[in-house]
VEXKOLGU-444780 format. One record per atom (N, C-alpha, C): x, y, z. Coordinates in steps of 0.1 Angstrom, whole numbers, padded with zeros to 4 digits, always signed. Each point is the difference from the previous one (the first is absolute). Example, Ala and Ser with C-alpha at 12.3 -4.5 7.8 and 13.67 -1.06 7.14 Angstrom:
// residues 2
+0132-0057+0078-0009+0012+0000+0009+0012+0000-0004+0011-0007+0009+0011+0000-0008+0011+0008
END
This chain:
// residues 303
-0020-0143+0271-0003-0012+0007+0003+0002+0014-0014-0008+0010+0008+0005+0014+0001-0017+0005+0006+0002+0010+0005-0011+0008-0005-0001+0014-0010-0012+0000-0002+0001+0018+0007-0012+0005-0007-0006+0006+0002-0012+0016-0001-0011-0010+0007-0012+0003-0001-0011-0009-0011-0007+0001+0000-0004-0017-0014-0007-0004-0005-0013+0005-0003-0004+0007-0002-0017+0002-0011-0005-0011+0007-0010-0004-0008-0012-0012-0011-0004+0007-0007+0001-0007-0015-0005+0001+0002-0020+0003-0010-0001+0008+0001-0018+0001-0011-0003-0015+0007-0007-0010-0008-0007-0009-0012-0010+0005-0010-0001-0007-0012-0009+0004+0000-0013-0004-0005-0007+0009+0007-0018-0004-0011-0002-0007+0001-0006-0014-0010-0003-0010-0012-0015+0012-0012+0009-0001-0010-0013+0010-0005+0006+0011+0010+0007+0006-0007+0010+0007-0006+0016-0001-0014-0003+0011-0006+0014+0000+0005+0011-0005-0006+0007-0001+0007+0014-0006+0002+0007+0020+0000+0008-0002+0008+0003+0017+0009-0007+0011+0006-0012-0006+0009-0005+0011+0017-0001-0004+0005-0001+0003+0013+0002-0004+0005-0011+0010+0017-0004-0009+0005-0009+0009+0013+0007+0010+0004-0007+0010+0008+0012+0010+0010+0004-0012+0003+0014+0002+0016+0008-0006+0011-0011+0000+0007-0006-0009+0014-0006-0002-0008-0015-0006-0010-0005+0002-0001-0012-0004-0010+0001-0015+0007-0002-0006-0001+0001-0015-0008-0013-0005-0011+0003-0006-0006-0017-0005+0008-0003-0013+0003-0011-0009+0005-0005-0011-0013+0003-0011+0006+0009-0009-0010+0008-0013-0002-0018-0002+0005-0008-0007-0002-0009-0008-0006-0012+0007-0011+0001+0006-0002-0017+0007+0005-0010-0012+0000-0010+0012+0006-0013-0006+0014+0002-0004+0004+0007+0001+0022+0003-0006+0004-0001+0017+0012-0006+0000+0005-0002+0012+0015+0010-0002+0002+0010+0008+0015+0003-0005+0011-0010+0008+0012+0001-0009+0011-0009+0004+0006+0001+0008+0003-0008+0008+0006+0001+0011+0012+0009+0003+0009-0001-0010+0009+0006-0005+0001+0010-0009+0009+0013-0005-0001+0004-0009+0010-0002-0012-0002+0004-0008+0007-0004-0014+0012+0009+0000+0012-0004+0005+0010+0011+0006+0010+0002-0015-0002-0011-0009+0005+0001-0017-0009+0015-0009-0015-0002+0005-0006+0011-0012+0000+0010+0012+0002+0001+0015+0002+0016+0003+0018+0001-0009+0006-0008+0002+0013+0006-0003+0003+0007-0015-0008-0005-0009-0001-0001-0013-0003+0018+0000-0014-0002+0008-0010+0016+0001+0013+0010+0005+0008+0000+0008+0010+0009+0007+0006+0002-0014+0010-0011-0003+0008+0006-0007-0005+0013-0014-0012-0008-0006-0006+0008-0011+0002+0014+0005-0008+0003+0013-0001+0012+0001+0013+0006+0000+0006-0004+0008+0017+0008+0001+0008+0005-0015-0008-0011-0008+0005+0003-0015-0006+0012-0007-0014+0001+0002-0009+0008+0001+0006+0018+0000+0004-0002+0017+0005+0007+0009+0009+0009-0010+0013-0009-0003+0008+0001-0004+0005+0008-0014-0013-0006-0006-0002+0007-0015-0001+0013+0000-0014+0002+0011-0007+0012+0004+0014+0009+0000+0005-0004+0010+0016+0007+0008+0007+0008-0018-0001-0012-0004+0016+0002-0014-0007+0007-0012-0017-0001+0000-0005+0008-0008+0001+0018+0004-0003-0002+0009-0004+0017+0012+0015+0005-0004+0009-0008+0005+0013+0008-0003+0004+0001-0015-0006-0006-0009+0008+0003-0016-0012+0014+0000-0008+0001+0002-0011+0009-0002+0005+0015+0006+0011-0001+0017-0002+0010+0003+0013+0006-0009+0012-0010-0007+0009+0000-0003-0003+0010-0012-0010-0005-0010-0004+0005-0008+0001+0015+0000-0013+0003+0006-0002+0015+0005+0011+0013+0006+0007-0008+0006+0010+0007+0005+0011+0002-0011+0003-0010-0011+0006+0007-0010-0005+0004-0008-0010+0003-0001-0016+0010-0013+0003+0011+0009+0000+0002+0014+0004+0015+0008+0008+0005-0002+0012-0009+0003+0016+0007+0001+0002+0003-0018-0006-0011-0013+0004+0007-0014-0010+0016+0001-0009-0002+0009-0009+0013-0008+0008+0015+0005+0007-0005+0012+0011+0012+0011+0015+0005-0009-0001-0013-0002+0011+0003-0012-0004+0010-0013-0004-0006-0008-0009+0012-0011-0003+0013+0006-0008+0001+0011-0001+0010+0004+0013+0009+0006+0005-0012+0007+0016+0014-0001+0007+0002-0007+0000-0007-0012+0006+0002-0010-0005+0013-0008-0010+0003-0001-0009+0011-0003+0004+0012+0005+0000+0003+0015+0001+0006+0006+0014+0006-0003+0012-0008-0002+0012+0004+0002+0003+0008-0012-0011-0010-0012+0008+0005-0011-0006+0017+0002-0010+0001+0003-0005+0011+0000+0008+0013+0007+0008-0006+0011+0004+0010+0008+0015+0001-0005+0004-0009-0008+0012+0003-0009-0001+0009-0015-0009-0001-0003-0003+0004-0016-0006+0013+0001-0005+0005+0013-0009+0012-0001-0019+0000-0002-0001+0009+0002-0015+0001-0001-0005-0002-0010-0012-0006-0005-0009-0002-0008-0003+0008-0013+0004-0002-0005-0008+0012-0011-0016-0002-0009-0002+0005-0003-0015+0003-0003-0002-0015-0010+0007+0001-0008-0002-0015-0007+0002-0015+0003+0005+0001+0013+0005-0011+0007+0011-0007+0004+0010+0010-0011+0014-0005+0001+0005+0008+0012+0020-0002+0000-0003+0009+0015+0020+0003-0006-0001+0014+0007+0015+0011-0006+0008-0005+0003+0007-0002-0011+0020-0006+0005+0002+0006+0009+0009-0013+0008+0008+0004+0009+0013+0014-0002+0005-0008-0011+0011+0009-0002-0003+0013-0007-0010+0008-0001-0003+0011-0005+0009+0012+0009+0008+0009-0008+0009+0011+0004-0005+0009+0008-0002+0003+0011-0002+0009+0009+0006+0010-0003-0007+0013+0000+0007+0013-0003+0002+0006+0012+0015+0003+0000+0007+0009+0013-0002+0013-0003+0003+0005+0017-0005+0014+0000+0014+0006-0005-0002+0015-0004+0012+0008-0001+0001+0010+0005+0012+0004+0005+0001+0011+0010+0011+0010-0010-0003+0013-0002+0009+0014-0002+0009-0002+0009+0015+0000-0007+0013+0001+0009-0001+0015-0001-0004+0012-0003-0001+0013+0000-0008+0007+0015+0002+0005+0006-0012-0001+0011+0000+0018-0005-0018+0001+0009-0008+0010-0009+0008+0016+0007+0003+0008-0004+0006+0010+0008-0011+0006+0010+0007+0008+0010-0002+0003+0012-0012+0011-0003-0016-0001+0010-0006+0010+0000+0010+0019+0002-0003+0008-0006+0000+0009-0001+0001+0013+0018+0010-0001+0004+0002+0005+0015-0006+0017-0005-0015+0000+0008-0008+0013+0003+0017+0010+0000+0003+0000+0011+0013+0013+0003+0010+0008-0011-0004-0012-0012+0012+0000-0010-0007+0011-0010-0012+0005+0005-0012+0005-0011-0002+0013+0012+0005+0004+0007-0001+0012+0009+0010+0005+0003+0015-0007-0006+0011+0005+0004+0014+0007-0009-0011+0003-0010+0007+0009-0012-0007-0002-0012+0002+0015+0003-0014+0011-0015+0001-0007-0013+0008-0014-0006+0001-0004-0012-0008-0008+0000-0009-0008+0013-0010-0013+0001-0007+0007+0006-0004+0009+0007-0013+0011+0009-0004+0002-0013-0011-0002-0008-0005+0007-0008-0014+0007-0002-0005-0009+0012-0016+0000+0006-0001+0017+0001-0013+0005-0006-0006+0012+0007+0005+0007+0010+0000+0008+0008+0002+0002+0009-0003+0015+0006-0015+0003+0010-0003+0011+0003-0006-0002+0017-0002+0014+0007-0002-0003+0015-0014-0003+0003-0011+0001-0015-0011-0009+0004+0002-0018+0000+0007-0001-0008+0008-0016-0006+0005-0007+0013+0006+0011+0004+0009-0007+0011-0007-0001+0015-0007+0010+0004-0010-0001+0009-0017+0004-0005-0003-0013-0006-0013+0001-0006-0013+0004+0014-0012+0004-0007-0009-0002+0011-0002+0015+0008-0010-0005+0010+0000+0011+0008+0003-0004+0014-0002-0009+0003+0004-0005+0013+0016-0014+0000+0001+0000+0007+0011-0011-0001-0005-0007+0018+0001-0013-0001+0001-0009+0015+0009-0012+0004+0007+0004+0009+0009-0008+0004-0002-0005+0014-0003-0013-0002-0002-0007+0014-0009+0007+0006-0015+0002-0007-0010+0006+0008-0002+0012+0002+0014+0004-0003-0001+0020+0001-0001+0003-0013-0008+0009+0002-0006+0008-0011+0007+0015-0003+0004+0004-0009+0007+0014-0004-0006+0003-0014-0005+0013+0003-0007+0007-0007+0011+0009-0008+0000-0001-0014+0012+0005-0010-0008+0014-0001+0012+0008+0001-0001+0019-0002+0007+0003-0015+0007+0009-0004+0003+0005-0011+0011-0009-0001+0005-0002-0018+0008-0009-0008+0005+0011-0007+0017-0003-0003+0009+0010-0007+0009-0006-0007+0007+0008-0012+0007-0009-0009+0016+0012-0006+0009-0003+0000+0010+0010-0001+0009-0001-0003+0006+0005-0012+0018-0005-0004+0006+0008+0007-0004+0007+0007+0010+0012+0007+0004-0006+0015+0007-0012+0001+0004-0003+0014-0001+0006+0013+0010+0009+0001+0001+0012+0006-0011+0007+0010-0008+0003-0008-0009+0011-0001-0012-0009+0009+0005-0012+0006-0012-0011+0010+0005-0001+0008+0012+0005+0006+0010-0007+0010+0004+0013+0005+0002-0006+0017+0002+0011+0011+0014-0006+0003+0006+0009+0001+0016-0002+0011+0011+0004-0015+0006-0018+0007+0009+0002-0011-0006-0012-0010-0012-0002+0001-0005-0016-0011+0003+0011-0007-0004+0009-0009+0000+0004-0013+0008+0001-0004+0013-0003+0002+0014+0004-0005+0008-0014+0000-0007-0010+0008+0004-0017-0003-0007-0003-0008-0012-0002-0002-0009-0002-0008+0007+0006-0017+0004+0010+0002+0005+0009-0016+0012-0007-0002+0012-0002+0008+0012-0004+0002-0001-0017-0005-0009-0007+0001+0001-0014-0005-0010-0004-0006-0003+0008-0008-0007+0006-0017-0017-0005+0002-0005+0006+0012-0020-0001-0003-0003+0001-0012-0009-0006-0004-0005+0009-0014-0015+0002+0005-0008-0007+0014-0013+0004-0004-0005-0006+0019-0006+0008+0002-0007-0002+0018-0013+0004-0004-0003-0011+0006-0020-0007+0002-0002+0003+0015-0010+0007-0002-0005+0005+0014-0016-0007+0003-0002-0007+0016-0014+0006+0002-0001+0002+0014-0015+0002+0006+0001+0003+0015-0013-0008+0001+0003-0009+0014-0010-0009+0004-0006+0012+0013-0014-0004+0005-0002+0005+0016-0010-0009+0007+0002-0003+0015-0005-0009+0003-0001+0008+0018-0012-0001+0007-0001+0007+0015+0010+0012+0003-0001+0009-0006+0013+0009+0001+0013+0001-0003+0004-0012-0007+0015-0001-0006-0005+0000-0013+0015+0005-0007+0000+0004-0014+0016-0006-0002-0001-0008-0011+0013-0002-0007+0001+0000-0016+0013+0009-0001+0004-0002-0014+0011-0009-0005-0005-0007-0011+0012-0005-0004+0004+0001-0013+0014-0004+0001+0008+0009-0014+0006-0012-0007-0001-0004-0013+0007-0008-0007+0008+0006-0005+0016+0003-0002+0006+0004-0010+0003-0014-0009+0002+0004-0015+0005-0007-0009+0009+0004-0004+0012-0013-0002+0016+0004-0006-0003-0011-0011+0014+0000-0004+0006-0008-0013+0002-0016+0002+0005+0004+0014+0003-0017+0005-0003+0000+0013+0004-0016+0002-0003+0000+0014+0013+0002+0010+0011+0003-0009+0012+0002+0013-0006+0017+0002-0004+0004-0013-0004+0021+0004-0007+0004+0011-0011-0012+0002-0013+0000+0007+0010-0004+0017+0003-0009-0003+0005-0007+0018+0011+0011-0001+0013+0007-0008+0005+0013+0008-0010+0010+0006-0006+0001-0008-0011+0012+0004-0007-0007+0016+0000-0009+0000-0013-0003+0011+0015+0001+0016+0011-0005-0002+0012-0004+0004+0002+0017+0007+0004+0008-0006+0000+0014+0003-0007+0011+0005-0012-0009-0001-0012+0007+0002-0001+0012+0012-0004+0015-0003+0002+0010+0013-0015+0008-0004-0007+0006+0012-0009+0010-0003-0012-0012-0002-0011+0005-0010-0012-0007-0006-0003+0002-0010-0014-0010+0001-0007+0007-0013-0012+0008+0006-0003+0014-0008-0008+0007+0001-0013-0007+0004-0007+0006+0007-0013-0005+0003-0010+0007-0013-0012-0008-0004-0008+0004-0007-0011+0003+0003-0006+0008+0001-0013+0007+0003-0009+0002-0011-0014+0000+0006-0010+0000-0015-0012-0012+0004-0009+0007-0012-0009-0016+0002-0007-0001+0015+0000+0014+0008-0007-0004+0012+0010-0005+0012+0012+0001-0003+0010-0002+0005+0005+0012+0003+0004+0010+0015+0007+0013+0007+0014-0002-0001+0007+0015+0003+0019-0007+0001-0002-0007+0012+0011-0007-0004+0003-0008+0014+0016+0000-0002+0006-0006+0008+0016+0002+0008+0004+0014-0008-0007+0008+0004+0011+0013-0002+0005+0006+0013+0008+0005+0002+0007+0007+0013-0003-0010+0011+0005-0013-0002-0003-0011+0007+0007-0014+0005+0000-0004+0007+0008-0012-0001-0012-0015-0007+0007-0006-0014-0009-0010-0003+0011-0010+0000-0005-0015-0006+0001-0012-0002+0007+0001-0012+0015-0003-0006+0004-0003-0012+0012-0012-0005-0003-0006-0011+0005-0014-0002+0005+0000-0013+0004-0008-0003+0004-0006-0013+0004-0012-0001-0003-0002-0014+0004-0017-0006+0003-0002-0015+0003-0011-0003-0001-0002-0015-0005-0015-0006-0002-0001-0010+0000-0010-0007+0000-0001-0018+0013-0009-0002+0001+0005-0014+0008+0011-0002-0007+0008-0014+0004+0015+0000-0008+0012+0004-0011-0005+0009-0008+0008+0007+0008+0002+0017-0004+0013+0006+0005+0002+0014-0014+0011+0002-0005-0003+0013-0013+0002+0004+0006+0009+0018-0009+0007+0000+0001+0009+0012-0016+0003+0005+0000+0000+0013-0011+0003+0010+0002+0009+0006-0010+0010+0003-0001+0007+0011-0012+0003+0006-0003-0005+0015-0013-0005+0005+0000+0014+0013-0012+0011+0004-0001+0004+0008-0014+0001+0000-0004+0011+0014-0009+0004+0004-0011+0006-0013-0010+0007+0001-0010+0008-0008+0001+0015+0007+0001-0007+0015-0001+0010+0010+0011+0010+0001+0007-0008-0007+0016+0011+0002+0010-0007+0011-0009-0010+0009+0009-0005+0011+0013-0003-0002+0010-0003+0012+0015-0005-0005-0005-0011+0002+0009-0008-0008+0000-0020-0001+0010-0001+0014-0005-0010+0001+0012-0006+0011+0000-0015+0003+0011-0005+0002+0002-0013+0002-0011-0014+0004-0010+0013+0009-0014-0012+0005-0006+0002-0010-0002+0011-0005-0011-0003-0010+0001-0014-0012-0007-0011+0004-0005-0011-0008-0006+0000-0015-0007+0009+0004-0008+0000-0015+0005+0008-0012+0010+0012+0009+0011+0008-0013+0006-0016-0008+0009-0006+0010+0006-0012-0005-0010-0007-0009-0011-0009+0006-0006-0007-0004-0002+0008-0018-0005+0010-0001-0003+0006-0009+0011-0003-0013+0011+0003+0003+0015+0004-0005+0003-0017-0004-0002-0010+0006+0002-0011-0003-0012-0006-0012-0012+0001+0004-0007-0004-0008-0002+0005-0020+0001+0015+0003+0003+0009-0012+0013-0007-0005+0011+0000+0007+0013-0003-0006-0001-0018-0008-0007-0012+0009-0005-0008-0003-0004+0001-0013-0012+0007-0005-0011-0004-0007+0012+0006-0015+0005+0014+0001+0010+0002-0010+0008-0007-0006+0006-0009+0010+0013-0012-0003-0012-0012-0004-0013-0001-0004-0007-0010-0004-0004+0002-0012-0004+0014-0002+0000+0009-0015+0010-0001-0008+0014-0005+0007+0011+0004-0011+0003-0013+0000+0000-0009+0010+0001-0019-0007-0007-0001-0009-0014+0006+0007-0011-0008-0015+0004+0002-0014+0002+0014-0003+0008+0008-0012+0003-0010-0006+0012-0004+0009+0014-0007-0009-0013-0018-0001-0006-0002+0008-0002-0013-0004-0013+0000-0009-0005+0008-0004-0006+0005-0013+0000-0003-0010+0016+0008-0002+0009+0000-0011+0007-0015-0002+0000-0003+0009+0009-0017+0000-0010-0007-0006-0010-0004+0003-0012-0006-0004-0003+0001-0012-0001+0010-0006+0000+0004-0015+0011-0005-0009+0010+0006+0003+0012-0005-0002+0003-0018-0007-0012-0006+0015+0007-0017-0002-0013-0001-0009-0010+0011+0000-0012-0010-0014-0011-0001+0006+0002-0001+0019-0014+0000+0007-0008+0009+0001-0015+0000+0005-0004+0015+0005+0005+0001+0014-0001+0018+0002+0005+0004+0011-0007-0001+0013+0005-0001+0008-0010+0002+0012-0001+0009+0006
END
């Protein structure tokens, strides 16, 4: 519905006259000729007319409100029900398939914990540090598999591999006579070469690991260099590179020189470098060993 500019009432036509004339706006002719209105008005039947309506009024008023009265308690009972519903629901538990819904009080099962706690993984060292748990294989392809070995990018090309109960008979100076003296039973030999250097290294094996650290502890002389496999003597009538270490009941020995025959000397980098990385990769061959054997031991496979 739209709304414009107010409507002005048409002027009614005085019965008698033409059709097109009209009487001026505000002067109203009397519908009823011959009726005179009264001078006065009937101030008893307007009063009569007020009051009705106000009664009217009033009803209207007292009906509207029992009505709205109504409604509002048909709302608030239907809120009720409904939270009644709701509550029981979130007291009683979830629904079950047939429409009833799980006691409350149904026994929750607690968790249980072992007052026992599980014993300790298997310590790799405890499995390399005496011949009654070493029981793994043990040869100088085993221990330096492969043909090449790489450490940090350097590459060493493996020469001849040797294997020997005869301690002694690998060892320059006085190793052969420490080595015998704190009971070897067996020296693993190989020789890496890499741009002109050549290193050998020597595993001796003892009974334990205090045999192995006296031996490494005392340590005098070397271990024999190994030649073979395309590999020349090297540190003979010479000054080389020589070390030792241990781990466990193993004690491991290097000795790193020239091809050339050169003497080693303090600047030379790569004798060192050499001597560290071979001695490295040995002490990683004899962890793994033992963590091998540990692995097996607890039931897992090895890595």
């Amino acid at each position: 519905m739209s709304f414009g500019g107010p409507q002005w009432p048409q002027e009614p036509q005085q019965h008698g006259q033409q059709h097109g004339q009209q009487q001026p706006y505000g002067q109203q002719p009397n519908p009823f000729p011959g009726a005179q209105a009264p001078d006065t008005p009937d101030w008893g039947a307007l009063a009569d007319a007020s009051a009705a309506g106000r009664r009217r009024k009033r009803w209207l008023i007292v009906g509207g409100g029992a009505l709205a009265t109504l409604a509002v308690g048909a709302i608030v009972a239907t809120a009720v029900v409904s939270g009644g519903d709701g509550d029981d629901t979130a007291k009683n538990g979830s629904v079950t398939p047939t429409g009833s819904t799980a006691p409350s009080d149904s026994p929750t099962p607690e968790p249980t914990f072992s007052s026992v706690a599980p014993p300790p993984p298997p310590n790799p060292k405890d499995f390399i540090s005496n011949e009654t748990k070493d029981k793994a294989p043990l040869s100088a392809e085993g221990l330096f598999p492969g043909k090449k070995l790489t450490m940090s990018g350097r590459a060493y090309t493996k020469g001849a591999t040797s294997s020997t109960t005869d301690c002694a008979s690998v060892a320059q100076g006085a190793l052969g006579s420490i080595l015998k003296k704190n009971g070897c039973d067996r020296v693993l030999r190989a020789t890496y070469v890499k741009d002109g250097v050549a290193i050998t290294v020597g595993v001796a094996v003892f009974s334990t690991e205090a045999e192995a650290s006296s031996a490494k502890v005392q340590a005098k002389g070397g271990i024999a260099p190994l030649a073979g496999s395309g590999v020349a003597d090297f540190c003979r009538a010479t000054v080389c590179l020589r070390r030792s270490n241990s781990i466990g009941r193993y004690a491991y020995f290097t000795q790193a020189g020239f091809t050339d025959g050169k003497k080693v000397t303090e600047s030379d980098r790569a004798i060192y470098q050499a001597s560290d990385d071979l001695g490295t990769f040995t002490f990683n061959q004899i962890y793994t060993r033992g963590r091998t054997q540990a692995s097996a031991a607890a039931g897992a496979p090895g890595e």
